[in-house]
C-alpha positions as CSV (number, residue, x, y, z in Angstrom):
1,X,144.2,-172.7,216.7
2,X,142.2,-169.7,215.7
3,X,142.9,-167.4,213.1
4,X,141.9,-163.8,212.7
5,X,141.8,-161.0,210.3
6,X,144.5,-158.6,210.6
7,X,143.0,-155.4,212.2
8,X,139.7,-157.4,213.1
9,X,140.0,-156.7,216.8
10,X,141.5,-152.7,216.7
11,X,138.0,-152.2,214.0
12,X,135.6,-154.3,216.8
13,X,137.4,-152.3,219.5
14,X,137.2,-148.9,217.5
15,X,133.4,-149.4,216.5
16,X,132.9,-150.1,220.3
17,X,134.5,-147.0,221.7
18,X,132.5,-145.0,219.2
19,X,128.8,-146.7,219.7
20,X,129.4,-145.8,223.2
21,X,130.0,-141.9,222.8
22,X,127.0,-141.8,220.5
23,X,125.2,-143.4,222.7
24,X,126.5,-141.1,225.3
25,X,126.2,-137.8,222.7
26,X,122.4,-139.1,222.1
27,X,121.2,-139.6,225.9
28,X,122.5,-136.4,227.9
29,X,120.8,-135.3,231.1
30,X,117.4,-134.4,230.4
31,X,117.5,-132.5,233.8
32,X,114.8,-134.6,235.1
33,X,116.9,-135.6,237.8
34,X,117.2,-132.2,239.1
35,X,113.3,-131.1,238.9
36,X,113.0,-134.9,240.9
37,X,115.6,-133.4,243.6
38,X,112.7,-131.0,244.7
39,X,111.2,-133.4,246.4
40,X,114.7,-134.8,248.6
41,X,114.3,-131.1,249.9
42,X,112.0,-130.7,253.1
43,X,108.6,-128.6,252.5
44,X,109.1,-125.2,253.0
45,X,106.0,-122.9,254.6
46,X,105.6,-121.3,251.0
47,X,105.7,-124.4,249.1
48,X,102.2,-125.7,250.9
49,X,99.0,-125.6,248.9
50,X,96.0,-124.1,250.4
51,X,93.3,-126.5,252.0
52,X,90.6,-125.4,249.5
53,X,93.2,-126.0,246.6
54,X,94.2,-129.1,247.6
55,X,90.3,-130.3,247.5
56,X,90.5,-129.5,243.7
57,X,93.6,-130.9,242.8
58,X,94.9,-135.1,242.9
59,X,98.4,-134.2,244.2
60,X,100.1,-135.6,247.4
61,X,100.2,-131.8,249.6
62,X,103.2,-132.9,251.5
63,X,105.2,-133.4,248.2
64,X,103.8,-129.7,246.5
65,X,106.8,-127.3,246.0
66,X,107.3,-123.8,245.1
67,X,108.2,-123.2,241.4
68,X,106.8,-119.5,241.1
69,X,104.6,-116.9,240.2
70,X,103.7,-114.7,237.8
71,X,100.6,-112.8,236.9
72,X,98.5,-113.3,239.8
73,X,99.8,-117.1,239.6
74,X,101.7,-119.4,241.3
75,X,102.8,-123.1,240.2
76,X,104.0,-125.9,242.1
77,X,105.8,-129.2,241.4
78,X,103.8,-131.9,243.2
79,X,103.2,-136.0,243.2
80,X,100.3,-137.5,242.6
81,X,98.1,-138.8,245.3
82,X,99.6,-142.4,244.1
83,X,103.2,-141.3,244.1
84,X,103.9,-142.4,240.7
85,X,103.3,-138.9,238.5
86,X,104.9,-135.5,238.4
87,X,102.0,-133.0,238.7
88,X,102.4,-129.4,237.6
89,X,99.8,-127.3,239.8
90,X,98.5,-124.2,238.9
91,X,97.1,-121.3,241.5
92,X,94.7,-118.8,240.6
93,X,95.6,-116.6,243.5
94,X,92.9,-114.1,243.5
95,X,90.0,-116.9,243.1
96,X,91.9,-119.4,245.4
97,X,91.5,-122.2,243.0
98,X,94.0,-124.2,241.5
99,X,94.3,-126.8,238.5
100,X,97.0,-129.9,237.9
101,X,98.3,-131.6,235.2
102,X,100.4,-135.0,235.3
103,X,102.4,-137.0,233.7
104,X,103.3,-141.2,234.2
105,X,106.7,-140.1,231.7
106,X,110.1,-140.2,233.1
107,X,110.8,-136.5,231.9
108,X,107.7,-134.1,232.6
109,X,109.4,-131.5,230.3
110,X,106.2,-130.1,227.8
111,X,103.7,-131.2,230.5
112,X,100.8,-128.3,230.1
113,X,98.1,-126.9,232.5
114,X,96.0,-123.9,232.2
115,X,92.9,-122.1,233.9
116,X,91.9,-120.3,230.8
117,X,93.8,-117.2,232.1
118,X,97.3,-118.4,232.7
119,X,99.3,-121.5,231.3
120,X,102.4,-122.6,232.2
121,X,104.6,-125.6,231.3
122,X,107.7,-128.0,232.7
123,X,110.6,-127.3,231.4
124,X,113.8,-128.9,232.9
125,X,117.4,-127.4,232.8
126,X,119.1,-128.8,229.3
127,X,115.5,-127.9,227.1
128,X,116.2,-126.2,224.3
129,X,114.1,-123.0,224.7
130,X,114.7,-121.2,221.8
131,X,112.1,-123.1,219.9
132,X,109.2,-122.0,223.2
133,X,110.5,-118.7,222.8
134,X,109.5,-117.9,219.6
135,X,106.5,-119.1,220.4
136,X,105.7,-117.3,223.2
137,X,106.7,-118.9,226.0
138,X,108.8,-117.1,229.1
139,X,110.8,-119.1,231.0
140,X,110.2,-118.6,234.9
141,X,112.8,-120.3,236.6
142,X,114.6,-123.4,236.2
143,X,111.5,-126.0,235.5
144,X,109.0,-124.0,234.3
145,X,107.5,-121.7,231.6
146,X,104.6,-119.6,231.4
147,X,102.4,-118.0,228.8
């Protein structure tokens, strides 16, 4: 025969319930899921990266897609040649060049490339953007930012 403390089992029970909403509080979507749904869609015409771009950058072209432009830029989401990265890609649209920037991380959010004219960032729906704000960031859709 066992014997337990009274209200052992309601204080085990309540302590459970509550680790598991801070656990749930602490870990909400970080929106990388949605940036990763990109690339379930099928490549549109506009989301293809020039020939000569793609000789400059290490990312898979049949994975590049379309994020935006601004300034005589446009950025793509892409893979990495070995599938495993998320590569931001930057497109100096008057020069024809372009530039990437990857990241082996489950969330790319903060991941940073620039061509010394333009920079722009990942940011995923969720990041708190207040903070990139004030520092000078614009936010050009719903993954990225530029500067």
């Amino acid at each position: 025969m066992t014997s337990a403390v009274p209200g052992t089992t309601l204080r085990a029970g309540v302590a459970v319930v509550l680790g598991a909403a801070l656990l749930t509080a602490c870990t909400p979507s970080d929106g990388t899921q949605e940036l990763e749904s990109l690339f379930d869609e099928e490549q549109q015409a506009e989301d293809v990266l020039p020939d000569a771009v793609l000789d400059e950058v290490v990312v898979d072209g049949d994975t590049t897609r379309r994020l935006g432009a601004d300034d005589g830029a446009t950025f793509y989401a892409a893979r990495a040649n070995e599938g495993a990265s998320t590569c931001l890609v930057l497109v100096d649209d008057a020069a024809g060049e372009g530039v990437s920037s990857c990241t082996m991380t489950p969330n790319p959010t903060g991941t940073e490339v620039s061509n010394g004219t333009s920079k722009a960032m990942f940011v995923v729906p969720g990041t708190d953007f207040t903070s990139l704000e004030q520092s000078g960031w614009t936010r050009l859709g719903d993954f990225l930012a530029v500067r």
